[in-house]
C-alpha positions as CSV (number, residue, x, y, z in Angstrom):
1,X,29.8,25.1,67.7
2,X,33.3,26.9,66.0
3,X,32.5,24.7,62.8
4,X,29.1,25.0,61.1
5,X,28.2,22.8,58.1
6,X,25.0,23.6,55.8
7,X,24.2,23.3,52.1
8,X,23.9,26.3,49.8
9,X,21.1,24.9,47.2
10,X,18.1,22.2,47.1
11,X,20.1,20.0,44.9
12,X,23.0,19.6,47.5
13,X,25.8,20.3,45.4
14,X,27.5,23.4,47.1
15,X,28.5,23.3,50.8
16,X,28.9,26.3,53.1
17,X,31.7,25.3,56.2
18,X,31.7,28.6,58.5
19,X,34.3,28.5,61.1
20,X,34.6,31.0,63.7
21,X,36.4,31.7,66.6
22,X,39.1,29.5,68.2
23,X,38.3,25.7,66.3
24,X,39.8,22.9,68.1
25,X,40.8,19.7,67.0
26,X,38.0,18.1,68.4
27,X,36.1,20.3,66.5
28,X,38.0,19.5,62.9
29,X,37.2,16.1,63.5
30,X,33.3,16.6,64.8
31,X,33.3,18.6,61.4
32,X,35.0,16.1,58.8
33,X,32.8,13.6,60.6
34,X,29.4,15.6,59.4
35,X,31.1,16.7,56.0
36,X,31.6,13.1,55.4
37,X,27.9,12.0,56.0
38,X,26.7,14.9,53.5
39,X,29.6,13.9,50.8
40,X,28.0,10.1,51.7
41,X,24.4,11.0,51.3
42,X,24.8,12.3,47.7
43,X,26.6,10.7,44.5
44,X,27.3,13.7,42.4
45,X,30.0,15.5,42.6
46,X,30.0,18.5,45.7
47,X,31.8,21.9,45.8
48,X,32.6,23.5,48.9
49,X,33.2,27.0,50.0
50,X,34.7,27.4,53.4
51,X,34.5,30.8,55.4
52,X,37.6,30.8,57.5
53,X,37.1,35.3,57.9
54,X,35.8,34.8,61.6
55,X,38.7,32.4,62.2
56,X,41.4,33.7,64.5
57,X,42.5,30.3,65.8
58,X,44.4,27.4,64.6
59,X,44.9,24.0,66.9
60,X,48.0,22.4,67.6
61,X,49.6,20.2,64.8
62,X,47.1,21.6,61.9
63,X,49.0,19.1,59.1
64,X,48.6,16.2,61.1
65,X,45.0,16.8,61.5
66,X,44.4,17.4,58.0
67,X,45.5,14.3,57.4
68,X,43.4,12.2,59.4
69,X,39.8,14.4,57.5
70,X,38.3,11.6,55.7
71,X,36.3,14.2,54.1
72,X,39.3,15.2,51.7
73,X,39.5,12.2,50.1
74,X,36.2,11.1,49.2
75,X,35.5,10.8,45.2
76,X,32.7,13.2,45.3
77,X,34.3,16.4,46.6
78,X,35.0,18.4,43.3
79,X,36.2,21.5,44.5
80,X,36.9,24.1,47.7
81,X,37.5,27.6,48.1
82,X,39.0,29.1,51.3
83,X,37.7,32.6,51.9
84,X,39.3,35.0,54.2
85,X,41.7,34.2,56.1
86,X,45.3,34.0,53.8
87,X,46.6,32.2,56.6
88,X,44.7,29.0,56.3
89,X,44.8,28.8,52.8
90,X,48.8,29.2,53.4
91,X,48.3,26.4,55.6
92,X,46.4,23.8,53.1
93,X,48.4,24.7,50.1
94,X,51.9,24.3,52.3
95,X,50.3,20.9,53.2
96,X,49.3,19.9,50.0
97,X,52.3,20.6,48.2
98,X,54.4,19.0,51.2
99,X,52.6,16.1,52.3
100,X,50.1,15.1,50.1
101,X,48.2,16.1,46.9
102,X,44.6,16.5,47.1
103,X,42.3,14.6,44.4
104,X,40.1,18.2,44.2
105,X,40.7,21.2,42.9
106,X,41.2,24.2,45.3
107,X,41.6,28.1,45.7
108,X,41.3,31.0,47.6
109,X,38.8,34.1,47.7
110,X,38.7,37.1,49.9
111,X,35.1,37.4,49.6
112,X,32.3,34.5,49.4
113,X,30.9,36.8,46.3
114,X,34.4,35.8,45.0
115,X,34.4,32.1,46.5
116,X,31.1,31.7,44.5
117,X,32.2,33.8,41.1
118,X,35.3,30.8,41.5
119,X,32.5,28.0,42.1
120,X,30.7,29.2,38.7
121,X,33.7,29.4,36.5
122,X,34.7,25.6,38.0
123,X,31.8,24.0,36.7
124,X,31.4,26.2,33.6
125,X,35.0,24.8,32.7
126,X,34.0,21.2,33.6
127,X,36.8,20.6,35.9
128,X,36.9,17.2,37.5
129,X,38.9,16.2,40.6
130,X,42.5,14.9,39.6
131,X,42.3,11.4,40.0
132,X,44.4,10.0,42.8
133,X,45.8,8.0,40.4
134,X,47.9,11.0,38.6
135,X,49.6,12.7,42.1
């Protein structure tokens, strides 16, 4: 599978996404659907780091699938990082700044040493999601 999903410590608060090769949007969708159950299972807050750097593939209408990811708007997502690939986090912050604000905070890394240097000095800061609310 393009999209793989797994958590990154025993007390499930950091997700690893790895996507590689050409990610459908079947596959977007098969993904959001597991992210959501992992968000779902847990009721603290989650941090995800998603390693786009074996990514050479975007599907058809990308804004209009981002849109329909349940996964971006549940109240326990904190925080994501993009790694790797400047064109997808192009792509998210062109969506998010056009379309819709999104109630996490987000960056982008080249590395995932970098992506998880950004994770530390999120929670050491004590940022919370933007409430939905203030968009």
């Amino acid at each position: 599978m393009p999209i793989e999903h797994k958590w990154l410590d025993e007390a499930h608060t950091l997700v690893l996404i790895l996507l590689e090769g050409k990610v459908t949007a079947e596959d977007y969708y098969a993904g959001d659907a597991r992210m959501c159950a992992m968000l779902d299972a847990v009721e603290h807050g989650v941090d995800v780091i998603c390693d786009y750097s074996r990514q050479y593939y975007f599907a058809p209408g990308y804004a209009e699938l981002v849109q329909k990811m349940d996964s971006l708007f549940r109240p326990n997502l904190r925080s994501a990082v993009f790694v790797g690939n400047k064109l997808s986090w192009e792509l998210f912050n062109l969506y998010s700044t056009t379309y819709e604000s999104m109630p996490f905070s987000f960056s982008y890394a080249e590395t995932l040493e970098e992506a998880h240097e950004i994770i530390r000095q999120t929670r050491f800061n004590g940022r919370r999601p933007r409430s939905p609310e203030l968009n």
